[in-house]
C-alpha positions as CSV (number, residue, x, y, z in Angstrom):
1,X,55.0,134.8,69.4
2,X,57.8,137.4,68.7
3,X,57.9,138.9,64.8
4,X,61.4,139.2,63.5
5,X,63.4,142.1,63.8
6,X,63.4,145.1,61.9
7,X,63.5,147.6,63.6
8,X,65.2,149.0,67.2
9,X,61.5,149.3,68.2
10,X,61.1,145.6,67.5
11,X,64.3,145.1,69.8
12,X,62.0,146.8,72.6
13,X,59.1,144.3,72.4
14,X,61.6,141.4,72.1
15,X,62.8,142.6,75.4
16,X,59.2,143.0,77.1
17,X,58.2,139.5,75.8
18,X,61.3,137.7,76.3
19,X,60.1,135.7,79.4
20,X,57.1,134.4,76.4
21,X,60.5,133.3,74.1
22,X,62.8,132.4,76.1
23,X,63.7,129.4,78.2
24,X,63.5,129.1,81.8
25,X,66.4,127.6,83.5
26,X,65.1,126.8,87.4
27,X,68.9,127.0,89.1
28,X,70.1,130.0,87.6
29,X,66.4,131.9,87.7
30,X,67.0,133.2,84.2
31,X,65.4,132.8,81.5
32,X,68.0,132.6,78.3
33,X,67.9,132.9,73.9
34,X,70.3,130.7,72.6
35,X,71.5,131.8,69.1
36,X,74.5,131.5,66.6
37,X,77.5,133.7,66.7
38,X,78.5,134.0,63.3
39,X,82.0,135.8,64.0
40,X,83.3,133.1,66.2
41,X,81.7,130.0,65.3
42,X,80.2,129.0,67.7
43,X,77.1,130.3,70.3
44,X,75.7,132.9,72.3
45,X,73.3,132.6,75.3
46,X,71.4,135.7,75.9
47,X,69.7,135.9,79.4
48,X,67.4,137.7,81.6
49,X,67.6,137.6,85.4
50,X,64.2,138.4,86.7
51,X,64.9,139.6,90.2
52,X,68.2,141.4,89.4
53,X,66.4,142.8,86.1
54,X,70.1,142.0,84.6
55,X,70.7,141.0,80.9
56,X,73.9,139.1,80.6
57,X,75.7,137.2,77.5
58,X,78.4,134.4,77.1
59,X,79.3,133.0,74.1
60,X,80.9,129.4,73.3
61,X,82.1,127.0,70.7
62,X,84.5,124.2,70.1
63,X,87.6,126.2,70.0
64,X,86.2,129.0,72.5
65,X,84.0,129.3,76.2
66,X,83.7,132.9,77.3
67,X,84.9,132.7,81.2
68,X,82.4,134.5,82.5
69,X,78.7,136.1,81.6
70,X,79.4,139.5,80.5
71,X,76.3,142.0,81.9
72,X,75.0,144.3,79.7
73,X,73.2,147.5,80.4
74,X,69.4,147.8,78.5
75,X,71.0,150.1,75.2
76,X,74.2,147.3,75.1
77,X,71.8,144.6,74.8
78,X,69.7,146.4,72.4
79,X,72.8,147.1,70.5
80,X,74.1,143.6,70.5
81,X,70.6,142.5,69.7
82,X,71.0,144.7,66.3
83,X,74.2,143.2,65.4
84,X,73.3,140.1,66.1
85,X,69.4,140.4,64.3
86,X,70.2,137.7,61.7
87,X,70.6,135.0,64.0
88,X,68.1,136.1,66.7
89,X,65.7,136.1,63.6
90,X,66.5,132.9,62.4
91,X,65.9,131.1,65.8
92,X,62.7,133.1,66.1
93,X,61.4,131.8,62.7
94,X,62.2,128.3,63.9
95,X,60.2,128.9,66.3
96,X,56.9,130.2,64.7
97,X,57.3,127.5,62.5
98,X,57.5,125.1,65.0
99,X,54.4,126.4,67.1
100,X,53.0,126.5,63.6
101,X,53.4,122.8,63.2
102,X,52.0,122.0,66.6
103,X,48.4,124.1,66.1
């Protein structure tokens, strides 16, 4: 399971073991991080397309839906990643915990 992150280099393991965190959605072939997006209220949905080797974003909420996914290149996504650590870090202690509980 991923460690929180600390450090940039921590953003670069994320990113190699993201298929291992993530969710796999069958239609879209992506595999996808949802987490909270503290400046708007609302949600953002990292993914990874495998055969494209594409990271894209879109964010939503109740009083927002982005229109489109936004593609990032590999240093956006680590930068957005950085911004962003808080609540990438709290979904990825949810889920230790939880794979915690079920040992």
């Amino acid at each position: 399971m991923a460690r929180v992150l600390r450090s940039k280099k921590d953003i670069e393991q994320f990113s190699l073991d993201f298929p291992q965190i993530a969710f796999y959605d069958d239609q879209g072939n992506k595999h996808y991080f949802v987490f909270e997006d503290k400046q708007r209220n609302g949600q953002w949905t990292l993914m990874f397309n495998e055969y494209t080797k594409a990271w894209t974003i879109h964010g939503k909420g109740e009083t927002y839906c982005d229109p489109d996914e936004q593609l990032l290149e590999p240093a956006e996504m680590v930068k957005f990643i950085w911004k962003n650590r808080s609540s990438v870090n709290k979904v990825l202690r949810q889920k230790t915990e939880f794979s915690s509980e079920k040992a």
